[in-house]
C-alpha positions as CSV (number, residue, x, y, z in Angstrom):
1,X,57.6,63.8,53.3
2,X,56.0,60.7,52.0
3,X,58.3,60.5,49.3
4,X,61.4,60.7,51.6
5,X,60.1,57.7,53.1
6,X,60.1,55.7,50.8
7,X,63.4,56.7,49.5
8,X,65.1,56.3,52.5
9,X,63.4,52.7,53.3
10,X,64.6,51.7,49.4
11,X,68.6,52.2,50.3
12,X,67.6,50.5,53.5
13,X,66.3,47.6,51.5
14,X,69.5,48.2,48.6
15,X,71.8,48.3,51.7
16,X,70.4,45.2,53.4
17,X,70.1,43.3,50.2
18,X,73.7,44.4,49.4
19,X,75.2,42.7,52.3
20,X,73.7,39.7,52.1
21,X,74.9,39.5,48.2
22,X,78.5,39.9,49.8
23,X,77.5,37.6,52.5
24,X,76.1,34.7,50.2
25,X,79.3,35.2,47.8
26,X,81.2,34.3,50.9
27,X,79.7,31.4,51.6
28,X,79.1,30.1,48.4
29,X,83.0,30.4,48.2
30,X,82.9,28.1,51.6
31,X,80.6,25.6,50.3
32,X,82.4,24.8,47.4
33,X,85.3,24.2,49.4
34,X,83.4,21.2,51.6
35,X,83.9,17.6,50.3
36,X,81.6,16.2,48.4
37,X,80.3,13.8,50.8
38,X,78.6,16.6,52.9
39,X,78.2,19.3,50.0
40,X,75.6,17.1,48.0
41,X,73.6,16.3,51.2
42,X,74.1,20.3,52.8
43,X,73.1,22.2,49.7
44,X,69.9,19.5,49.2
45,X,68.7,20.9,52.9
46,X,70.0,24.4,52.0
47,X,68.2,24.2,49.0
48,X,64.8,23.3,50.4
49,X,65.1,25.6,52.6
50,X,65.6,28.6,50.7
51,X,62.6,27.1,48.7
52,X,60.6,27.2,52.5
53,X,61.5,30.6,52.7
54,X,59.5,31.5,49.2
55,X,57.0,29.3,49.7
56,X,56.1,31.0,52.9
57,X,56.5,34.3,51.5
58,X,53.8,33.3,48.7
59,X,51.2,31.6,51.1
60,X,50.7,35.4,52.1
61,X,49.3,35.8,48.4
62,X,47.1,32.8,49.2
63,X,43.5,33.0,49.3
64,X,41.5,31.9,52.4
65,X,39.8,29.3,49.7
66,X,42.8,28.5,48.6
67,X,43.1,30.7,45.2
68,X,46.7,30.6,44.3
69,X,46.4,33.2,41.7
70,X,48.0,36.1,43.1
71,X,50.8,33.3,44.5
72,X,51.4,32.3,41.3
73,X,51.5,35.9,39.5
74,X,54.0,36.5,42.3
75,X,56.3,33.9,42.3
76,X,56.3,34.7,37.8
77,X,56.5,38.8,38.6
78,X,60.1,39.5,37.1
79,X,59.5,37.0,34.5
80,X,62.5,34.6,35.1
81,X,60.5,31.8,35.7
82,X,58.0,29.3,33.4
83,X,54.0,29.8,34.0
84,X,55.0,25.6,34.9
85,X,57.2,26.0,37.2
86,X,55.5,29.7,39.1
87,X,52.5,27.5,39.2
88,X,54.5,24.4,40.7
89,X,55.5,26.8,43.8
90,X,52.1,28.4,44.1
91,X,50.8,24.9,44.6
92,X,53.9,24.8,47.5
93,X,52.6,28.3,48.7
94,X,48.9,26.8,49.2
95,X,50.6,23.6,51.0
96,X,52.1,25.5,53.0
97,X,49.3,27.9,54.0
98,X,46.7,24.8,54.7
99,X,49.6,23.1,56.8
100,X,52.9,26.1,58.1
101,X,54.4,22.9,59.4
102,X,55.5,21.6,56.0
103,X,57.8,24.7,55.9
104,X,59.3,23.9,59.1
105,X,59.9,20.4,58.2
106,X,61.8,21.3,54.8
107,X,64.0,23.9,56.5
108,X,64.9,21.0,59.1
109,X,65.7,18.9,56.4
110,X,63.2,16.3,57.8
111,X,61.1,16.7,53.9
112,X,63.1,17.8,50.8
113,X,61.5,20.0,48.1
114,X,60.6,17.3,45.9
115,X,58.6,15.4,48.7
116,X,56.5,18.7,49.6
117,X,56.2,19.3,46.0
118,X,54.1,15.5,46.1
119,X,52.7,16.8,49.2
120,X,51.6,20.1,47.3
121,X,50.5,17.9,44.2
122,X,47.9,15.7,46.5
123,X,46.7,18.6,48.2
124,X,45.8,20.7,45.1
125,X,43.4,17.5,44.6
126,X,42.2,17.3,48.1
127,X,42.8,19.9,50.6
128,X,41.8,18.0,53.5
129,X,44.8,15.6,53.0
130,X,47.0,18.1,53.9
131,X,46.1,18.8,57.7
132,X,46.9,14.8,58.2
């Protein structure tokens, strides 16, 4: 019984997962039509907030002192990724989980990815800065 379970919640997930492949084909297709005077400035927001969504998702795998190890094994799991760069959104992921507003202000556009990824840098070196 067990097993059927899990098999049906797998083609849910396969099913859910292929839609939104057909539905992010779609509007990559729209995108790419927009001029590039809003494209440049939409996929920057779009961008960081994809990376908000992640980032989120791997502050779960953050320790409550902070230990990013399981974050960081995460983020590298399939292996399509550098140790640099799974480390780089680990540090996001503990960011995040000292201060959830960070996300918030990414997906809003109000902070890009590469300003929470300074934020992410000082607070590796002093956790307290963060919750300013």
């Amino acid at each position: 019984m067990d097993q059927q379970r899990v098999s049906d919640t797998s083609d849910k997930i396969a099913a859910q997962v292929s839609a939104l492949n057909t539905q992010f084909a779609s509007l990559i297709t729209q995108i790419e039509s927009l001029p590039e005077s809003v494209l440049f400035d939409r996929c920057r927001v779009w961008t960081g907030a994809l990376a908000a969504v992640e980032a989120r998702c791997l502050a779960s795998r953050v320790g409550a002192d902070g230990d990013s190890r399981y974050a960081q094994r995460a983020a590298q799991q399939n292996g399509q990724i550098s140790r640099t760069e799974a480390r780089r959104k680990a540090r996001r992921a503990t960011a995040i989980k000292t201060n959830p507003n960070l996300a918030n202000m990414v997906t809003n556009g109000d902070l890009s990815s590469e300003q929470l990824d300074t934020l992410a840098d000082a607070t590796a070196k002093n956790p307290a800065a963060a919750c300013d």
